[in-house]
C-alpha positions, 0 to 999 in steps of 0.5 A, a space after each residue: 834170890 828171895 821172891 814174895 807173891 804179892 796180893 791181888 790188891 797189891 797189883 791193882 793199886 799199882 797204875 793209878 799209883 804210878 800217876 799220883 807218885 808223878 804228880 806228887 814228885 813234881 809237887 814235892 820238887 815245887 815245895 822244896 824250892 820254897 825251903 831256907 835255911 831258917 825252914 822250921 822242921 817239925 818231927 811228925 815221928 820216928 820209926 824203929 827199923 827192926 832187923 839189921 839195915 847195913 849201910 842204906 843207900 837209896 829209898 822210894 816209897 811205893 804205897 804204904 811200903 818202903 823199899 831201901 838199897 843197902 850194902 853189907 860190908 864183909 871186908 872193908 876196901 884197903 887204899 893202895 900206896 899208889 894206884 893200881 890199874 887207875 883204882 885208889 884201893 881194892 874192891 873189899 867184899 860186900 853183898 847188895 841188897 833191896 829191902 822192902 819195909 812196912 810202915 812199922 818198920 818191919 822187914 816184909 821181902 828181900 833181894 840179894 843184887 850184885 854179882 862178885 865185887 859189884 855189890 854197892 847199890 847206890 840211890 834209887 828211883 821208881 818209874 811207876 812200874 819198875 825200882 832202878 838199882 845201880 850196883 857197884 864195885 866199892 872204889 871209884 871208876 869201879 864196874 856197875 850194873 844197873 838192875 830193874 826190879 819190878 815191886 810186885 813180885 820182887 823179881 830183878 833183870 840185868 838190864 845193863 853193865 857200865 864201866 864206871 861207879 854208877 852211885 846213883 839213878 834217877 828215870 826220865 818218865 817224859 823221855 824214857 831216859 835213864 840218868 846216872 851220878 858217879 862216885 861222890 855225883 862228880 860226873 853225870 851220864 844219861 842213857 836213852 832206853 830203847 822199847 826193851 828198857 835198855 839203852 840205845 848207847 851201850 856201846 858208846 865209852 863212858 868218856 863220851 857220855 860224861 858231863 862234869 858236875 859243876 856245882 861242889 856243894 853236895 855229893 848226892 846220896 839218892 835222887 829221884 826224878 821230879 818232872 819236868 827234866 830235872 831231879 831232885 837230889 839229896 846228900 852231904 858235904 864233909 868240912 874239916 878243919 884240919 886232915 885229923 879232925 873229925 868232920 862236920 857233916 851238912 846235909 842238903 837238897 839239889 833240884 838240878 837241870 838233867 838238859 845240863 847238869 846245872 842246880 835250879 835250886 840248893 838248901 841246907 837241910 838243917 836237921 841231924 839224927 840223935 846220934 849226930 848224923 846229918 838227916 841227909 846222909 843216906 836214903 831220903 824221899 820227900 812227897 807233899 803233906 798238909 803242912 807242905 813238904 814231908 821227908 823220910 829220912 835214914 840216916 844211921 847204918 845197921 841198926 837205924 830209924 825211919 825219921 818223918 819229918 815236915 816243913 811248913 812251906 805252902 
């Protein structure tokens, strides 16, 4: 795995931006609850990523810089006739991986996460300290493994291993919980964290965690923790009209209740990618701005554009 050392300056800035990224969470969820479907986005600009991003999954911005999860797909997964084992299809072969991106665009450090078929990483979150990457098997009710990095000096701990997809996690800063979305946000799971970071439930069945999503709308791509016991959620839904026709794609935002898994809040975002992509395909992270909201999206695969957009909702 690649280490980078950081500089001093780096390291300093790192408590006191642990705080304001709280406060700006809390705010950007309050901003998004004033979004409509007529919000009129205004593009501020758009930034060349410029090395091969693969499959990008999840995104948080720490700073200036910007750390993305992705995976690179070797071979792709095959569905089975019939399911084997309780899987729909085999593991495919991948390798997972945490970038981390200047303002530019430009690869600044790297990690390889996942270990054989575990090599998905889902969305992502930062708790002030430490990045929280699930890494997956490419299938549904595959094995996870949760990693912790610390941005720092980009050096990653195993903190825990699941028995079911974990796409997605979102900390819990006000009570030191983790929280984790399944294949396609279906099931939800929490997992309180002893003082080592990891959790004081591990030995309990996935079946005795599991919360069924009750809201169908979005199959979350990443989410963040927003305050307050809730997180934001951002992804797609696929409408066909028939099996064969190609799918439309509509992006939108959850702010959902962690004390039951119920949305607080749901809008489309009303924004799609030169290429036809929705703006919420893949990795978003939202912060407040003048104009009221700011989104970064990523929408596109292998060679792909950091979109900053605003929303005038103050």
């Amino acid at each position: 795995m690649k280490q980078r050392v950081y500089s001093m300056a780096f390291c300093m800035m790192m408590a006191p931006l642990a705080i304001a990224q709280e406060n700006n969470a809390e705010e950007a969820a309050e901003q998004v609850t004033k979004l409509t479907r007529g919000t009129a986005w205004k593009q501020v600009s758009s930034v060349p990523i410029n090395f091969v991003t693969h499959h990008p999954q999840g995104m948080v911005k720490i700073g200036d810089n910007f750390f993305v999860s992705s995976v690179e797909i070797k071979t792709p997964t095959r569905r089975f006739p019939q399911p084997v084992d309780g899987y729909d299809r085999d593991t495919g072969e991948g390798v997972g991986y945490l970038f981390q991106i200047d303002q530019k665009g430009n690869l600044v450090g790297e990690l390889k996460l996942g270990e054989g078929a575990i090599y998905h990483p889902g969305g992502i979150d930062f708790d002030g300290k430490y990045i929280w990457v699930p890494v997956a098997e490419y299938r549904p009710n595959g094995q996870s493994i949760i990693y912790r990095v610390d941005p720092e000096t980009m050096t990653v701990t195993e903190m825990f291993r699941f028995k079911d997809h974990v796409g997605g996690v979102v900390y819990n800063t006000d009570d030191n919980s983790l929280h984790g979305v399944s294949w396609g946000s279906r099931r939800f799971y929490r997992w309180p964290l002893g003082e080592d970071g990891k959790p004081t439930n591990a030995n309990v069945t996935p079946e005795s965690l599991r919360t069924l999503n009750t809201s169908h709308y979005l199959d979350y791509q990443d989410c963040k923790y927003a305050g307050k016991n809730r997180m934001l959620c951002t992804g797609v839904t696929e409408i066909r009209v028939t099996p064969e026709a190609q799918p439309f794609r509509l992006g939108g935002v959850d702010l959902v209740n962690l004390a039951d898994g119920r949305p607080i809040f749901q809008s489309p975002i009303l924004l799609w990618s030169p290429s036809g992509m929705d703006m919420t395909h893949n990795p978003v992270w939202f912060e407040p701005s003048e104009a009221g909201l700011r989104g970064y999206f990523m929408p596109e695969d292998d060679k792909s554009t950091l979109y900053v957009y605003d929303a005038p909702v103050q």
